[in-house]
C-alpha positions as CSV (number, residue, x, y, z in Angstrom):
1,X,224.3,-28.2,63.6
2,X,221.3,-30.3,64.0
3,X,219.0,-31.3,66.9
4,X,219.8,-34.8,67.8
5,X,218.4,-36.9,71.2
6,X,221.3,-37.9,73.0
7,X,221.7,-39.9,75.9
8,X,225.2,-40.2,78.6
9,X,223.8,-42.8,80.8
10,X,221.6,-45.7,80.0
11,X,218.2,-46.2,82.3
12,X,214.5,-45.2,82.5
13,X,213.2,-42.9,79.2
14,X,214.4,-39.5,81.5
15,X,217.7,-40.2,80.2
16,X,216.6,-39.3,76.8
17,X,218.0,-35.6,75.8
18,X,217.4,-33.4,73.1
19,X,221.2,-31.6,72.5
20,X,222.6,-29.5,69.3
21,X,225.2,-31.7,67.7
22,X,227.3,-31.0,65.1
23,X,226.6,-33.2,61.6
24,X,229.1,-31.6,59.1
25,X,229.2,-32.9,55.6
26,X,229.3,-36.5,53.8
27,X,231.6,-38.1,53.4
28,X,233.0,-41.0,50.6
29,X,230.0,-43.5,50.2
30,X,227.8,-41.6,52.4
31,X,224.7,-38.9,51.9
32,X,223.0,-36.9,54.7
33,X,219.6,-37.2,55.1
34,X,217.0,-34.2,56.4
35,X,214.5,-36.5,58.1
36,X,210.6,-36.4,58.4
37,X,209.9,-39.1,60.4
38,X,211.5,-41.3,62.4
39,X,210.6,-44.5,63.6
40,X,210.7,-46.3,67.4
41,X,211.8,-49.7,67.8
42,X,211.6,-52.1,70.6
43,X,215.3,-52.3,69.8
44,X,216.0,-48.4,71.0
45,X,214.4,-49.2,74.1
46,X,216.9,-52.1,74.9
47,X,219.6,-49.9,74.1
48,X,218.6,-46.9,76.2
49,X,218.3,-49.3,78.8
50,X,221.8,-50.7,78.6
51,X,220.8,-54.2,77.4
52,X,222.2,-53.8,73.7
53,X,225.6,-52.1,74.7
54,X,227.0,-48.7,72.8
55,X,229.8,-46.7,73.5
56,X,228.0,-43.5,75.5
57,X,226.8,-40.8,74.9
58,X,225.5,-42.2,72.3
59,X,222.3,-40.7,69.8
60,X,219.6,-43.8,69.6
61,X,217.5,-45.4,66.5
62,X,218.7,-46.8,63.2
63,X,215.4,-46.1,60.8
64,X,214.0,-42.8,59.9
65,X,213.0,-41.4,56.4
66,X,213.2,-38.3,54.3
67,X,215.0,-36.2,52.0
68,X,218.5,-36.3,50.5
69,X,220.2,-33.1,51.3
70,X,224.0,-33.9,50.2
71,X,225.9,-36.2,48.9
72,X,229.6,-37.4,49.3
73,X,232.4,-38.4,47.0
74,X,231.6,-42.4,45.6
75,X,228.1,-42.0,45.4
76,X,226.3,-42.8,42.5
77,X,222.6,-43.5,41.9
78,X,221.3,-41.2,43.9
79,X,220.5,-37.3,44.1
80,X,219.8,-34.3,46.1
81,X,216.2,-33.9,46.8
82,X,215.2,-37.7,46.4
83,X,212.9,-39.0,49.3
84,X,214.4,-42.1,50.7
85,X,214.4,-44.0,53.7
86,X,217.1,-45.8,55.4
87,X,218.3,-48.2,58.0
88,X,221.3,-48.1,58.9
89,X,223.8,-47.6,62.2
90,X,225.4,-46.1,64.2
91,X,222.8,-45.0,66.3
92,X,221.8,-41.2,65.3
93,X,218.4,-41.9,63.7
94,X,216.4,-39.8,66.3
95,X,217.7,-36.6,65.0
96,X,216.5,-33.8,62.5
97,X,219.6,-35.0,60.0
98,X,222.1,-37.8,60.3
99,X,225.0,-38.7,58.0
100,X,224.0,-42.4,56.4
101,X,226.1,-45.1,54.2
102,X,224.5,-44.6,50.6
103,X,224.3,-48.3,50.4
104,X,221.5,-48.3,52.8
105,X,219.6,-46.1,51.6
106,X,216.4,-46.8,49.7
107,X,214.4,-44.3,47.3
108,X,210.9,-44.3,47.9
109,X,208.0,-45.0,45.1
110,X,205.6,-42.1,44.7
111,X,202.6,-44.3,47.0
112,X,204.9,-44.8,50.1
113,X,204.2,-41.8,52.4
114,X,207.5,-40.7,54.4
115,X,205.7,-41.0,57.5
116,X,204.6,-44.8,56.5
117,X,208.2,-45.4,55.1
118,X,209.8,-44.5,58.3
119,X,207.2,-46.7,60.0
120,X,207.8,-49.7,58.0
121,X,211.2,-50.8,56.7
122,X,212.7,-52.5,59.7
123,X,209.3,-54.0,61.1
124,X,208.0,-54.7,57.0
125,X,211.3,-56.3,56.2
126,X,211.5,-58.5,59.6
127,X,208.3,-59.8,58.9
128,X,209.2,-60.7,55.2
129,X,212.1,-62.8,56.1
130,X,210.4,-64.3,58.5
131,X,207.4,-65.7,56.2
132,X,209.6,-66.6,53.4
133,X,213.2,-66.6,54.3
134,X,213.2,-68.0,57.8
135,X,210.3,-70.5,57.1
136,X,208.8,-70.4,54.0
137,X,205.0,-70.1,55.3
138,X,203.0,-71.9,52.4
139,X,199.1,-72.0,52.3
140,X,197.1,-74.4,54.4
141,X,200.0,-73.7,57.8
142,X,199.2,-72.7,61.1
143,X,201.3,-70.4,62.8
144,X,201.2,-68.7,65.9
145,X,203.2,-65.0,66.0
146,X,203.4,-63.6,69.7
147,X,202.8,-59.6,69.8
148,X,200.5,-60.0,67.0
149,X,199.1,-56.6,68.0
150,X,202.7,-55.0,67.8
151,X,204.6,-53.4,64.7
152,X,206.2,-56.4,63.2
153,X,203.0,-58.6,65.0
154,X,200.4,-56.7,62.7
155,X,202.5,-56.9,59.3
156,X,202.9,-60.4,60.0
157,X,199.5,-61.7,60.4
158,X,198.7,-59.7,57.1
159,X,201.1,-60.7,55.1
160,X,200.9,-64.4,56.3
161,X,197.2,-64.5,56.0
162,X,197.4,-63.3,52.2
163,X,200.2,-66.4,51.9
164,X,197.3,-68.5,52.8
165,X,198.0,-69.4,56.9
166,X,195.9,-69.7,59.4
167,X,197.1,-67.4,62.0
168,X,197.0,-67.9,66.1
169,X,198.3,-64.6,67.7
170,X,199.0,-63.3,71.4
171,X,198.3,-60.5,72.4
172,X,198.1,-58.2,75.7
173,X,194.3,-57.0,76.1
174,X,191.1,-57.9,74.5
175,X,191.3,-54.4,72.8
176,X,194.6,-55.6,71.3
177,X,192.8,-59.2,70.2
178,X,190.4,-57.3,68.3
179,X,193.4,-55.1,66.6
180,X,195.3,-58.5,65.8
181,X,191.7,-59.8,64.4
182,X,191.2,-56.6,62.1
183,X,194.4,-57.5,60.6
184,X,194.2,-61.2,59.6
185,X,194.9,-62.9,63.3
186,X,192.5,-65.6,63.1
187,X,192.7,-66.8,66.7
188,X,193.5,-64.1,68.8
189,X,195.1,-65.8,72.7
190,X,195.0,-62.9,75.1
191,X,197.8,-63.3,77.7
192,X,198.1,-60.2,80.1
193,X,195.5,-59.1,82.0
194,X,194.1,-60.9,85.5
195,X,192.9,-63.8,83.3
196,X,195.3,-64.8,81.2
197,X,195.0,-67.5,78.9
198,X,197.2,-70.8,78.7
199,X,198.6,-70.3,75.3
200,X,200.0,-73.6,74.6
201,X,197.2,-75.4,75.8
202,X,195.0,-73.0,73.1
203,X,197.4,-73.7,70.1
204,X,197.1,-77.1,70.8
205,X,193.3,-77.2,71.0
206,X,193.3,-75.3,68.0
207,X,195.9,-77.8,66.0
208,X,194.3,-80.9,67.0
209,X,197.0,-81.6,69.3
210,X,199.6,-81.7,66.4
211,X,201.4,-77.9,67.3
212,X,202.4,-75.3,64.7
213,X,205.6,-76.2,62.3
214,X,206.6,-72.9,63.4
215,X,206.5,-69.8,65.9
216,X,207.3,-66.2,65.6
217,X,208.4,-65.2,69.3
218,X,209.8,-61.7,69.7
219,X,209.0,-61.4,73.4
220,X,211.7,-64.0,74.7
221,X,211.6,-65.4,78.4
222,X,208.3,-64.9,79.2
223,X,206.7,-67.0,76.1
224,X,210.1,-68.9,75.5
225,X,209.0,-72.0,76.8
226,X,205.7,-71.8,76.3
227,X,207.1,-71.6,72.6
228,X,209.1,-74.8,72.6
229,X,206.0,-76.5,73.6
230,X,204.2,-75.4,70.5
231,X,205.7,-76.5,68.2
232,X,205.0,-79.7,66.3
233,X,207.5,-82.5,65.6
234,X,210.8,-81.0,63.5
235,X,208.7,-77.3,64.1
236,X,211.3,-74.1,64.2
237,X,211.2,-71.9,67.2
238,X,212.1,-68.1,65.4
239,X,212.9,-66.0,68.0
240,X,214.1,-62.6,66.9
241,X,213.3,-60.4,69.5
242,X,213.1,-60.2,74.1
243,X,210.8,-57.7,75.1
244,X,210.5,-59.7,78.7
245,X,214.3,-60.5,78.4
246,X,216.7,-63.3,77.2
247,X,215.3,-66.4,77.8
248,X,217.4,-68.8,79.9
249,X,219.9,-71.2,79.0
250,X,218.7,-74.2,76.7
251,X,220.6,-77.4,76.3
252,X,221.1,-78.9,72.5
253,X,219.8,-81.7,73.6
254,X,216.3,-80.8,74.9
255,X,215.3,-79.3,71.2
256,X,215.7,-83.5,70.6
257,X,213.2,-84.5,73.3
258,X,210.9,-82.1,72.5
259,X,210.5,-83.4,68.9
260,X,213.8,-82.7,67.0
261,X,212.5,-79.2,66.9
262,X,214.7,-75.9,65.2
263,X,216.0,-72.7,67.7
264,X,217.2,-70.3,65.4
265,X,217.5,-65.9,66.0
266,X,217.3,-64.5,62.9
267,X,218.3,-60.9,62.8
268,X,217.9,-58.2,59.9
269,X,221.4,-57.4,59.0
270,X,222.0,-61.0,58.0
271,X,219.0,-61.2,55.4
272,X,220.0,-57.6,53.9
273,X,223.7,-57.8,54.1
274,X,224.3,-57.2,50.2
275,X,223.0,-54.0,48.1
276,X,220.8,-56.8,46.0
277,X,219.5,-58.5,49.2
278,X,218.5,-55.2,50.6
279,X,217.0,-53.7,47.8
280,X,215.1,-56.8,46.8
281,X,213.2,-57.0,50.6
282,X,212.6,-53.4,50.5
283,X,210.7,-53.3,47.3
284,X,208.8,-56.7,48.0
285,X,207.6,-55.0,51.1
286,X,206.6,-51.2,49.2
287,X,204.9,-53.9,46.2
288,X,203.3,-55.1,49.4
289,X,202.0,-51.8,50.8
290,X,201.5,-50.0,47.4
291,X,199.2,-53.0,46.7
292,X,197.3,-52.4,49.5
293,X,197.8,-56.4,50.9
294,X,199.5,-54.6,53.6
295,X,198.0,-52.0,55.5
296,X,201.0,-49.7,57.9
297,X,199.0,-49.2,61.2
298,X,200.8,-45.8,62.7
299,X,198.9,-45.8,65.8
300,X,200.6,-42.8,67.5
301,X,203.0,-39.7,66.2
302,X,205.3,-37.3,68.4
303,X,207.2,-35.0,68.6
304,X,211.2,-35.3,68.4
305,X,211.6,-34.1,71.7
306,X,209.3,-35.9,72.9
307,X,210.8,-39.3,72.2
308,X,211.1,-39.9,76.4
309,X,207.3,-40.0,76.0
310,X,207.2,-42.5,73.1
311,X,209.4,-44.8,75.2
312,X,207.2,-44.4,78.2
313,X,204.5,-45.2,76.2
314,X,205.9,-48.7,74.4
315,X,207.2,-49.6,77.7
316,X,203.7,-49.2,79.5
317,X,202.4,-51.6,76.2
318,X,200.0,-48.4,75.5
319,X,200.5,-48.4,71.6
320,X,199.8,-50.8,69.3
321,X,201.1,-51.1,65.6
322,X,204.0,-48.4,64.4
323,X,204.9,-45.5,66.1
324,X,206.8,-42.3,64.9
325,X,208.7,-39.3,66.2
326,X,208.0,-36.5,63.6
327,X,211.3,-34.7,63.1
């Protein structure tokens, strides 16, 4: 048995339970994992809410990181005792232990911290697909990344300010604009508050008119448009996340009149499909980090049971960076 937070109807964070389930053993081709940290996505808010659908109940999170504890039949290349992290479904990350496919499971190198491990792969891996797999940011670009006081928002503006861009980032609060600034965000745009700043209007000041070949928008409808109108001629529109909800309907047609510009939502899964392609992301990002080009901003830890409060918290835009539940 194990403690696990369930949940057996989707809504606000109250939903959120801590239950005893039963893990039992590994299986063929998987290992079970005795976690230390575990990290909170955007992503496990949707879900709780009911806008990424799961069979219910259902446990919640696909990231955490720790310690090998057993190991099934077909699994090679790795042992009991190794610290590893892992992303991987179904949901069951926020739990004490979960059963995991071996084939997504990563050791880690003696400099990654568990704690930072858990914090980084999904948000570290996102943001290197992005820079060179989704558009291959090159020195000399401007950029804008929306949220660049978030997880992935952070990593991004570091990593694509030691590739050389120049970086235009949104952001919530001026408290959040000097956060995005500490971390390579040239040109921070804040957009909440009772002042909000035209964005567009900003990025084209700050392009001499000309827009950015390409945006990073994981916030969706509320920035959607204002994203399209960004862009510069032939730009690409990346929009891998909707915080504010799925944008609404766009005909082909339009990305023509706006300047033959790109729509494309990358997701995760498809840049790490393969053992290789996996493996190769996750030790560009820990070179990244170990290096020290990448600093893993953990801006809040809790409790396992208290993973209602984490939620809370994201949803009320009071964190910034990575956040944790501590298993």
């Amino acid at each position: 048995m194990t403690k696990a937070i369930r949940f057996h109807a989707t809504g606000t964070p109250e939903v959120l339970r801590l239950e005893e389930v039963e893990i039992g053993e590994p299986g063929p081709g998987e290992v079970r994992i005795r976690n230390a940290a575990i990290a909170v996505n955007y992503r496990d808010i949707l879900v709780r809410r009911g806008t990424h659908r799961v069979a219910l109940p259902s446990g919640l999170g696909l990231e955490s990181a720790g310690t090998i504890e057993a190991i099934g039949a077909q699994v090679s290349g790795l042992a009991i005792g190794e610290r590893v992290a892992c992303v991987a479904g179904p949901d069951g990350a926020y739990a004490q232990a979960r059963l995991v496919p071996a084939a997504r499971v990563v050791r880690l190198p003696e400099t990654i911290d568990v704690r930072v491990a858990a914090a980084m792969m999904v948000r570290g891996m996102t943001a290197r697909y992005l820079l060179h797999e989704t558009f291959r940011v090159k020195a000399g670009d401007t950029i804008l990344i929306h949220a660049a006081a978030g997880g992935v928002g952070l990593i991004l503006c570091q990593w694509a300010k030691h590739l050389g861009a120049t970086v235009i980032g949104t952001v919530g609060s001026p408290d959040k604009a000097a956060i995005a600034r500490a971390h390579g965000c040239d040109h921070p745009i804040v957009i909440g508050g009772d002042a909000p700043e035209d964005f567009v209007a900003r990025v084209r000041a700050l392009t001499g008119g000309a827009g950015v070949p390409v945006v990073y928008d994981s916030i969706g409808k509320a920035t959607f448009e204002g994203s399209l109108a960004c862009l510069a001629r032939r730009g690409l529109l990346a929009s891998f996340g909707e915080a504010s909800g799925d944008p609404d309907p766009l005909a082909p047609r339009r990305l023509g009149a706006l300047g033959s510009v790109y729509l494309t939502h990358p997701s995760l899964p498809d840049y790490t499909a393969t053992r290789a392609d996996l493996l190769a992301s996750a030790n560009h990002l820990f070179d990244m980090v170990a290096s020290r080009k990448i600093r893993i901003e953990i801006s809040a830890e809790y409790a396992l049971r208290d993973a209602a409060r984490a939620h809370a918290d994201m949803e009320q835009r009071r964190t910034t960076g990575s956040i944790v539940l501590i298993a």
